[in-house]
VEXTIPA-217237 format. One record per atom (N, C-alpha, C): residue in one letter; x negated, y negated, z. Coordinates in steps of 0.05 Angstrom, whole numbers, plus 5000, padded with zeros to 4 digits. Each point is the difference from the previous one (the first is absolute). Layout:
! residues N
aXYZ ...
//
This chain:
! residues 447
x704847015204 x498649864979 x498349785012 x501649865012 x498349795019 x496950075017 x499950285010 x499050095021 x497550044974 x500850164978 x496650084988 x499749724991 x501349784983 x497949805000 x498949905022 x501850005020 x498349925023 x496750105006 x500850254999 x497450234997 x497349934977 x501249914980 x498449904972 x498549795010 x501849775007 x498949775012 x497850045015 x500450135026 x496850085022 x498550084985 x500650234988 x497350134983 x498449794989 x501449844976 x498749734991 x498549895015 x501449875027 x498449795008 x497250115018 x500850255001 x497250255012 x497949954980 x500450054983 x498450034975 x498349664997 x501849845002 x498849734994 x497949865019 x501250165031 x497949925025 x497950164994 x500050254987 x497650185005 x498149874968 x502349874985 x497149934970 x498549745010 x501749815021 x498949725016 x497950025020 x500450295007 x498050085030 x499350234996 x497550014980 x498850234996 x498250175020 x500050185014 x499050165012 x496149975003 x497949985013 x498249955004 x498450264996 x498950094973 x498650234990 x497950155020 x500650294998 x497850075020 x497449954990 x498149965032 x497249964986 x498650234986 x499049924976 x498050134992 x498950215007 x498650394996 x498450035006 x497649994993 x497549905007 x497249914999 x499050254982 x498749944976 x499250144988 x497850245012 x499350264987 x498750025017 x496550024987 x499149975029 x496749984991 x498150255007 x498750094986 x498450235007 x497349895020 x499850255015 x498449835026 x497150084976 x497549815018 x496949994982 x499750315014 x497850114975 x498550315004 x497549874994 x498150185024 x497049924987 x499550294994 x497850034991 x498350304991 x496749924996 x499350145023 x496849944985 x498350264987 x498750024978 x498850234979 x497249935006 x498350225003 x496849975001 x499650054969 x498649825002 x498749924966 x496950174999 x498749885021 x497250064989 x498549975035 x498650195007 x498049965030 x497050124989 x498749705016 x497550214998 x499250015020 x497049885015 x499250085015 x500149815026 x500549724992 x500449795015 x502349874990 x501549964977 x501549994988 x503250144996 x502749855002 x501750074986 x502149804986 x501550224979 x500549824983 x503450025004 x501449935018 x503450074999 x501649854986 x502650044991 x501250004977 x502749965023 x500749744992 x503049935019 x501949924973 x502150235012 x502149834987 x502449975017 x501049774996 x502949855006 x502350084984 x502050015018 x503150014975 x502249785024 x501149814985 x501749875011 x498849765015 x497249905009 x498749935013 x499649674985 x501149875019 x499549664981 x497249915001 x499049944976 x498249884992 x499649685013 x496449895006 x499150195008 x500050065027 x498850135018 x500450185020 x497349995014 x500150085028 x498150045014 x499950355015 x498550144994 x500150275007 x497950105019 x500550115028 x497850035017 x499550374992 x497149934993 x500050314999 x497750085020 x501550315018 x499050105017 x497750175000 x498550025005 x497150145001 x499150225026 x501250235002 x498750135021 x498450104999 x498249995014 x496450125001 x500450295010 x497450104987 x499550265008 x499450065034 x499449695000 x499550075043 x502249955016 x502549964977 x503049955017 x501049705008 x497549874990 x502349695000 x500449974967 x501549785002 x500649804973 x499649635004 x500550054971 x499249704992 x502249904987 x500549785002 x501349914989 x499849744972 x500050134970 x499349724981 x502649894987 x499049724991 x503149825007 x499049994968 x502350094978 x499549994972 x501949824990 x499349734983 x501849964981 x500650114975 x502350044996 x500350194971 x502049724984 x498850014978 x502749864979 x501150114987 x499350284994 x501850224971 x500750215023 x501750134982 x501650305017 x498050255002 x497349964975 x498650205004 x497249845006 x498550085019 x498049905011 x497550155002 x497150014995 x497950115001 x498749965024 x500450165027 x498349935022 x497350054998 x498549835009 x497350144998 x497849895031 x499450315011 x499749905025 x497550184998 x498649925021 x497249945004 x498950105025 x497450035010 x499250125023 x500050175018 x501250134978 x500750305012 x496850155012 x500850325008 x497850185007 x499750204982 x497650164993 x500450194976 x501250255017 x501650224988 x501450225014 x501549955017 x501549805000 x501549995025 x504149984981 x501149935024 x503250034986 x501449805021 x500649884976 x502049765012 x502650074996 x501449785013 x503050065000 x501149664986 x501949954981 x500549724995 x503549995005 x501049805014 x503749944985 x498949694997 x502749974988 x500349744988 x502849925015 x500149765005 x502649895016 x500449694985 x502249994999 x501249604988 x502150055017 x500549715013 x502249965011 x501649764982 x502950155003 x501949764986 x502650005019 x500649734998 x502349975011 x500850125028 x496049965014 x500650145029 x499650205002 x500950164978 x499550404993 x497750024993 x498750235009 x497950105002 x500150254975 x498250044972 x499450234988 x498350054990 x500150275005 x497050155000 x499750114989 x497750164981 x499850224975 x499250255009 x499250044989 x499050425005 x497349955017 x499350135009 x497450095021 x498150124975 x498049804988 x497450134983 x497350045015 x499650294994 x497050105013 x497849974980 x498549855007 x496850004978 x498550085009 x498650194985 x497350155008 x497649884990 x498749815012 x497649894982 x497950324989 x498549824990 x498450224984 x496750065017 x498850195008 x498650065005 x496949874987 x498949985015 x496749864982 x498250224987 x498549984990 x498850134986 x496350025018 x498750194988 x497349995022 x498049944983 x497949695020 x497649984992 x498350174994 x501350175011 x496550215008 x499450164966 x497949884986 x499250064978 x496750035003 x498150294992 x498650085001 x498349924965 x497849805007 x498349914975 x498750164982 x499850004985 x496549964990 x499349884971 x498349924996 x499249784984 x497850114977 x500249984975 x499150054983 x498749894971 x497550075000 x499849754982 x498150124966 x500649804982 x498950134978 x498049794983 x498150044991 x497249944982 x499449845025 x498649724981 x497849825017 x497949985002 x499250244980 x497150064994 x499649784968 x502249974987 x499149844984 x502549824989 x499049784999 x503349834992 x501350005020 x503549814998 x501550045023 x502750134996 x501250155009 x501850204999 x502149915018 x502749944990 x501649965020 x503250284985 x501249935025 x502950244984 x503149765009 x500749904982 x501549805002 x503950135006 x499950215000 x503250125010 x500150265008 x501750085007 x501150225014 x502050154994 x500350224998 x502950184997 x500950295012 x500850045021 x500650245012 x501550134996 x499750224993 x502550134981 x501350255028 x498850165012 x499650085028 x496749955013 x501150155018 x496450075014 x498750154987 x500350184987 x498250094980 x498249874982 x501649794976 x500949954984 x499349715003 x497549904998 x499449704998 x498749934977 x501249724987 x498149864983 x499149815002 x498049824996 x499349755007 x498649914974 x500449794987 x498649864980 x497949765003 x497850014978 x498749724998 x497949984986 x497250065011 x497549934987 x497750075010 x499250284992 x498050075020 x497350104984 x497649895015 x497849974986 x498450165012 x499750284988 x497650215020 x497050004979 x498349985013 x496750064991 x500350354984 x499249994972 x499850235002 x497349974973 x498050245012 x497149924979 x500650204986 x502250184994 x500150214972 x501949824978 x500449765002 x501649794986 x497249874979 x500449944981 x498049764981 x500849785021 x501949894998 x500949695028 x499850075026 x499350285010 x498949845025 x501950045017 x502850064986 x502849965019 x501450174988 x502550025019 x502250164988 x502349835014 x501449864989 x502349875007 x503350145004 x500550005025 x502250215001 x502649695011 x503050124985 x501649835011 x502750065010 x499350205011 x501950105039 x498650225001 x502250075034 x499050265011 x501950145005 x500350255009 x502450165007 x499150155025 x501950055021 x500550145024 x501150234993 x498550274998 x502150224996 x501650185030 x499049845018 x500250195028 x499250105009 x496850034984 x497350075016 x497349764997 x500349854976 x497449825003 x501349794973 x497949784998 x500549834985 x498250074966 x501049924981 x499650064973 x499549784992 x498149924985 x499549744986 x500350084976 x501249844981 x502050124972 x499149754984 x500450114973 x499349824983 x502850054975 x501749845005 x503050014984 x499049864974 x499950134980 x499549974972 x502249794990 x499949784984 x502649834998 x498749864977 x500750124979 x498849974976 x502349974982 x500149754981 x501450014978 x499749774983 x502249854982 x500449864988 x500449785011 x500249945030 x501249685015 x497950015030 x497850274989 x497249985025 x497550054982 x498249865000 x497550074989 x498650115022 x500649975031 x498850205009 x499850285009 x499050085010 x500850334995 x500849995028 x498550005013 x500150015031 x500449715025 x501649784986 x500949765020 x500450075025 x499449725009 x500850005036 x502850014998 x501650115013 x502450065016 x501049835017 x502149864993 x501349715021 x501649995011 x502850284996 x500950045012 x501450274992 x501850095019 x501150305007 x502749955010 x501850254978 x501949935022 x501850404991 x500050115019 x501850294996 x502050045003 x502150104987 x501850125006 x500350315000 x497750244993 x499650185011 x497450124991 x498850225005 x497450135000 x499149924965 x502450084988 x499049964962 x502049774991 x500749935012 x501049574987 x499049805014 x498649944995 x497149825009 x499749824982 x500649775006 x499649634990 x497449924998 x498349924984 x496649875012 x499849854978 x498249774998 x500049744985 x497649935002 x498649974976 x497549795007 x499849774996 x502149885005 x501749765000 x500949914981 x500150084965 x500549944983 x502350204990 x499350244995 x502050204999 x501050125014 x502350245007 x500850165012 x498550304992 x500150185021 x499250214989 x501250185024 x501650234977 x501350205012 x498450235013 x500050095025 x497950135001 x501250255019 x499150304986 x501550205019 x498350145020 x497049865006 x498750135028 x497950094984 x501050044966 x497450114992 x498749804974 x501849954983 x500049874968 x502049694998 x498449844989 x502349694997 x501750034972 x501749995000 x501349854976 x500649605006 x498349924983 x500149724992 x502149874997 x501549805017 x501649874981 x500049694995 x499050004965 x499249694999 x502249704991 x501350125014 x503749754989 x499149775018 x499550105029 x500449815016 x497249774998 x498050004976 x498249884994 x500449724994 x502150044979 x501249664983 x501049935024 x501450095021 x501049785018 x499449935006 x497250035011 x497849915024 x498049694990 x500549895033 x498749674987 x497350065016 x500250295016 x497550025022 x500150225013 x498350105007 x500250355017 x501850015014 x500250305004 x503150205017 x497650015018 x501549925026 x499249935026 x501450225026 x502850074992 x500750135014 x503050174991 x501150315011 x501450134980 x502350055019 x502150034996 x501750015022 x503050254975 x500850155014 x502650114985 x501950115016 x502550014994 x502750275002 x498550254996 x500049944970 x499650374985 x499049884977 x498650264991 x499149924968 x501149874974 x501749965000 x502349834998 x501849755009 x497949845013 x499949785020 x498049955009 x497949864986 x498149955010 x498549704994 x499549945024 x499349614994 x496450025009 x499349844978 x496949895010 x500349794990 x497949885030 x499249674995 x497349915007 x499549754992 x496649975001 x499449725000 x497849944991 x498249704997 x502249784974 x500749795005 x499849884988 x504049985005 x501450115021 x503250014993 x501150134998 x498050284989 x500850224972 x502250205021 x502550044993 x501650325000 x501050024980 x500450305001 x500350144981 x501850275008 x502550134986 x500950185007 x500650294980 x499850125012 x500250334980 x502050065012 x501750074971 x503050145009 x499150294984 x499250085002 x500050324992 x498649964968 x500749874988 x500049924971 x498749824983 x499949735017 x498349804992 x499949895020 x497949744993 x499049835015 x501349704998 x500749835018 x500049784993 x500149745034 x497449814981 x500449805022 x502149825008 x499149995026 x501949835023 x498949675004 x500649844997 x499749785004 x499249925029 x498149885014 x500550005029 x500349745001 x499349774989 x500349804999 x497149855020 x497850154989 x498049885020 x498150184988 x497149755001 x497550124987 x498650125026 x500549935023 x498150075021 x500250434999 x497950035015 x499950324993 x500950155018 x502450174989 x501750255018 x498050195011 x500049985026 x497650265006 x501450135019 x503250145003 x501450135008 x501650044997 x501850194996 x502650054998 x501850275012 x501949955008 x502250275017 x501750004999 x501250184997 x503650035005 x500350185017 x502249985003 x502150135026 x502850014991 x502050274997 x502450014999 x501849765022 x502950014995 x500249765018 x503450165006 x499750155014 x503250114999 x503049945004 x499049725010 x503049794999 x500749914974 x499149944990 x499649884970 x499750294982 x499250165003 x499450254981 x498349944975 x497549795006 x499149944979 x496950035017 x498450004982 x495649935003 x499849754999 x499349925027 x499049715005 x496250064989 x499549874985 x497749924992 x498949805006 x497350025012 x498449675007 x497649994993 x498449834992 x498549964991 x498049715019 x497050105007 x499049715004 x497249954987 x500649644998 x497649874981 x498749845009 x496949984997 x498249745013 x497150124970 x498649794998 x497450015007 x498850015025 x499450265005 x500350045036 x497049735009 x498250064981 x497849795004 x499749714993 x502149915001 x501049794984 x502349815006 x499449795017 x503649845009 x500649904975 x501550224978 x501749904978 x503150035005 x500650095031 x503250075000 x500150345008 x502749915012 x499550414995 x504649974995 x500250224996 x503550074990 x500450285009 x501950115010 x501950145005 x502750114975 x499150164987 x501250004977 x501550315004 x503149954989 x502550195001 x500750124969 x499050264988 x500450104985 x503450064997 x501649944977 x502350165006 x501050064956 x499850125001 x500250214976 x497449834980 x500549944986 x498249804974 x499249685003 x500849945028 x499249715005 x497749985031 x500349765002 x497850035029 x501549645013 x500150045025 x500549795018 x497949925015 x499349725010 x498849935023 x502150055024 x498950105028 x501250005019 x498949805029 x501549995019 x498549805016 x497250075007 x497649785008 x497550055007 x500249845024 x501250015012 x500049645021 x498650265021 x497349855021 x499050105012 x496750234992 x500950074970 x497650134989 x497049784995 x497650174998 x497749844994 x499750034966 x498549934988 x500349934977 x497150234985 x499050215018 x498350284996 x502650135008 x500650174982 x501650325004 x499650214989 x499450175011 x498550304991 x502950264992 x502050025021 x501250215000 x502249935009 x502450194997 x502850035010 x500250325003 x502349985020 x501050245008 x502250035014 x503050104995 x502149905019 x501950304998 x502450005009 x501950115010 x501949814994 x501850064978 x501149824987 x502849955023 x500949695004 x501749825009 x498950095039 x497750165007 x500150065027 x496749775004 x498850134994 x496949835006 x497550004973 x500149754996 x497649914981 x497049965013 x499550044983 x496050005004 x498149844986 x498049775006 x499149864971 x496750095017 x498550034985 x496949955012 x498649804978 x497649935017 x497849844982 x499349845029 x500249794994 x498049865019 x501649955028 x500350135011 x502650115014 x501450204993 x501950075030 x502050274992 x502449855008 x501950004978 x502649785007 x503250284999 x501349945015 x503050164997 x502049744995 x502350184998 x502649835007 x502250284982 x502349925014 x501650224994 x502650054975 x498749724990 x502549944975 x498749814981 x499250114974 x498550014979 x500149584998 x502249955005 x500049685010 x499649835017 x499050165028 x500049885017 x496649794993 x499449955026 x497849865008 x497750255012 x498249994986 x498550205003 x497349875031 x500450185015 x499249975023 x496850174996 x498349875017 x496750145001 x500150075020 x498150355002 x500850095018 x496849955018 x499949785034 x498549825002 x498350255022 x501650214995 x497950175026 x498850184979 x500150054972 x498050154984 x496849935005 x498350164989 x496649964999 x500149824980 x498449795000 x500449784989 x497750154974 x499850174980 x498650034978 x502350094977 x498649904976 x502250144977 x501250134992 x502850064992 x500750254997 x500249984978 x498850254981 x500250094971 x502250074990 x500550265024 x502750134981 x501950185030 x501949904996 x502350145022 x502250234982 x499950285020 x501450224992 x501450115018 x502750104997 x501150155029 x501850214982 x500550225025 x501650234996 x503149875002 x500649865029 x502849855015 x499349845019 x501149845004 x499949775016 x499049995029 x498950245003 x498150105023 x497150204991 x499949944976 x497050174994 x499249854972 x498749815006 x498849804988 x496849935003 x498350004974 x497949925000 x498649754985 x497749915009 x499949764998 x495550094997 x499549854971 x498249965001 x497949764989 x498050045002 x498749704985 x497049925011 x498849764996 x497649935001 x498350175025 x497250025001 x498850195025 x500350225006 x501050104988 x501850355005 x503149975018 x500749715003 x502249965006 x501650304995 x501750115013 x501550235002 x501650035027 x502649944993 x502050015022 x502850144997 x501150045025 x502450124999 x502749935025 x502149884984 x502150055011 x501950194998 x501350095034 x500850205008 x502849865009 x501649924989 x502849885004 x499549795024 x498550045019 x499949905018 x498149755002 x497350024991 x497350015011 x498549934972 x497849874995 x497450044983 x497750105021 x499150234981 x497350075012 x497749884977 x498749905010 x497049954986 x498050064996 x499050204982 x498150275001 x496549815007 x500849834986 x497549854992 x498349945028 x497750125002 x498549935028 x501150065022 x501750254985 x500750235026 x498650294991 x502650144985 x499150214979 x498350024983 x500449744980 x498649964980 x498749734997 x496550014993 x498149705004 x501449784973 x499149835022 x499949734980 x497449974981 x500450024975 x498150044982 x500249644980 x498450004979 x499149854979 x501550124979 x503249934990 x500750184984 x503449974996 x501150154989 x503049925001 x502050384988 x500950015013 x502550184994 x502049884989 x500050004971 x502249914983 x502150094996 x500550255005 x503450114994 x500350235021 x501450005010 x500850275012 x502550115000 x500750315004 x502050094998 x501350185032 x502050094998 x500350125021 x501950224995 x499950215009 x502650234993 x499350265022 x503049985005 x499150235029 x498949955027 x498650154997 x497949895014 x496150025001 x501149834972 x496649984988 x500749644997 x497049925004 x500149734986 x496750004987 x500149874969 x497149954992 x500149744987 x498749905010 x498349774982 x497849954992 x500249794986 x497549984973 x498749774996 x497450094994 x498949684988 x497249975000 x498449815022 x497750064995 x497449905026 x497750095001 x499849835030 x496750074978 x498649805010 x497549864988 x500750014968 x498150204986 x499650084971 x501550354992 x501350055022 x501450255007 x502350024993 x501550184986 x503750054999 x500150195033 x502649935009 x500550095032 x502650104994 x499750245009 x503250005004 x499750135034 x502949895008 x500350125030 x502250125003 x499850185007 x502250195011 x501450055030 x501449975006 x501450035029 x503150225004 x498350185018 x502850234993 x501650035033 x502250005006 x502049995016 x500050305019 
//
């Protein structure tokens, strides 16, 4: 009996040293951390240009990332990028057209070195100057005749609008006033589009602008109304009259069913299939251009719009269509004459007028481009961001090839007394329009 309390007793006083002198817990294990992953995605290349797409996972904010550049002649480069977000927009520069680069991306942390996937860019190929003229011209025998737009529907298949004044002595007047012409794929047609109704007292108006969406849906305006037109007959439509504080200047659309014109005095205006109704721009000065471009990050139509009294320092604006309203956007760097726009939505913008200005983000600071021919540009048109035309005062008529401007003017084609107001481009045709002395001109240049 003695012996187990004895036994009781130790146990106890075991128990009491081990609740006094608690044991020293093992350490912790360290949670764990996922190491950083980079990945780089080609977004967009053109011809000097690309647009890569970095993303980070695990990667502390922000970061410094060297991304590697191997050349097509077997060295690399090395650019030292700060990033503050996990997903990053590279946008690199000075490339060669047709050639193939190689990019990684590397961050070092904590001494460790990581690296992303190996991306190959293929820039994009240039496009060719080499365009074959000839120049064409209509009346001048009496009055002055100019053709104020353009629309290429193919090579076949041209229309051009405006105001043309031919001598004819089987007339009582003396004249026969025609207002466009058509290209059928063998010669030019001088046409007289009937546009007669209840919102035109004239029968036969000058033509201000053009805009196609195929051989028989054809847009044309004599600046007051619309008129539907299928290559042969107009149907009138007089809604878009009450909106107007001042002529339709220029016609821009999606589809027949989306369609914006704007003009003198502020004025847009949009057709949804159904009716008409104005857009506010918030500015009297006069829209004398307008373009869109799908925008496939966004999945929406960036629409732009530009305004000046081109003859006139009253201001000029940069205006952002987005469903039923209108925005000012930045002008910092623009002149206060602007004729035209033309862009590649979120990749490269275009402004012309008294100057040719870019910049690559509808907000940035719009840069002049200081090695252009120092004469006016009317109106800028392109296929893609490497087949772009450019025309205006003198027979001004040029072309960039992703790479390069070529300048036809007092090479190909003379410097005249005169101006090419609109031009178009498709394929590989380009025509423009307008007028040189008391003459309508149009010029043609085929690839």
């Amino acid at each position: 009996m003695k012996g187990i309390k004895l036994l009781l007793n130790i146990i106890y006083i075991n128990l009491l040293v081990s609740c006094n002198n608690p044991t020293e817990p093992p350490n912790p294990t360290p949670p764990f951390v996922e190491e950083p992953i980079l990945t780089l995605e080609l977004d967009d290349a053109h011809c000097t240009e690309a647009w890569i797409k970095l993303t980070s996972i695990n990667l502390q904010m922000p970061n410094v990332i060297n991304l590697k550049q191997f050349n097509p002649i077997g060295d690399s480069l090395i650019r030292i990028i700060n990033i503050i977000t996990p997903d990053t927009m590279l946008y690199i520069d000075s490339l060669l057209p047709k050639k193939t680069y190689r990019y990684k991306a590397e961050a070092i942390t904590n001494n460790k070195v990581y690296s992303s996937n190996e991306l190959i860019v293929q820039t994009m190929d240039t496009t060719s100057h080499n365009f074959t003229f000839e120049m064409i011209t209509f009346g001048g025998e009496i009055g002055s005749s100019v053709l104020y737009d353009v629309a290429i529907i193919n090579e076949n298949n041209i229309w051009a609008v405006g105001d043309i004044w031919i001598k004819d002595d089987t007339s009582s007047l003396g004249y026969t006033n025609y207002n466009a012409v058509h290209w059928d794929g063998s010669k030019w047609h001088l046409k007289r589009i009937r546009y007669y109704g209840n919102c035109s007292v004239v029968e036969y108006p000058p033509l201000f602008a053009i805009w196609a969406f195929s051989e028989n849906n054809i847009v044309i305006t004599n600046g007051g109304s619309i008129g539907w037109f299928n290559g042969n007959t107009v149907s009138l439509d007089c809604r878009v009259n009450p909106l107007l504080t001042g002529y339709i200047k220029k016609i821009w659309g999606i589809s027949k069913d989306e369609l914006y014109v704007v003009g003198i005095n502020g004025n847009i205006a949009f057709y949804n299939g159904t009716s008409w109704r104005r857009i506010e721009s918030n500015t009297t000065l006069n829209i004398n251009d307008i373009w869109g471009d799908y925008n496939e990050k966004t999945k929406e139509w960036e629409i732009l719009a530009v305004a000046s009294n081109k003859f006139f320092d009253e201001g000029s604006t940069v205006i952002k269509i987005e469903g039923s309203s209108a925005k000012d956007l930045n002008k910092i760097g623009l002149p206060w004459s602007l004729s035209s726009i033309w862009f590649k939505s979120s990749k490269r913008y275009f402004i012309g007028g008294d100057g040719l200005f870019t910049n690559k983000k509808i907000n940035d600071v719009w840069i002049k481009d200081t090695t252009f021919i120092p004469i006016y540009k009317d109106r800028i048109r392109g296929i893609n961001i490497n087949d772009i035309v450019v025309s205006g005062s003198n027979g001004l008529l040029s072309h960039f090839n992703g790479y390069s401007w070529r300048h036809y003017i007092n090479n190909e084609l003379p410097h005249y007394s005169g101006r090419l107001l609109s031009v178009d481009i498709k394929q590989d045709v380009i025509v423009a329009v307008g007028w040189i002395g008391n003459k309508a001109i149009i010029t043609i240049g085929r690839r």
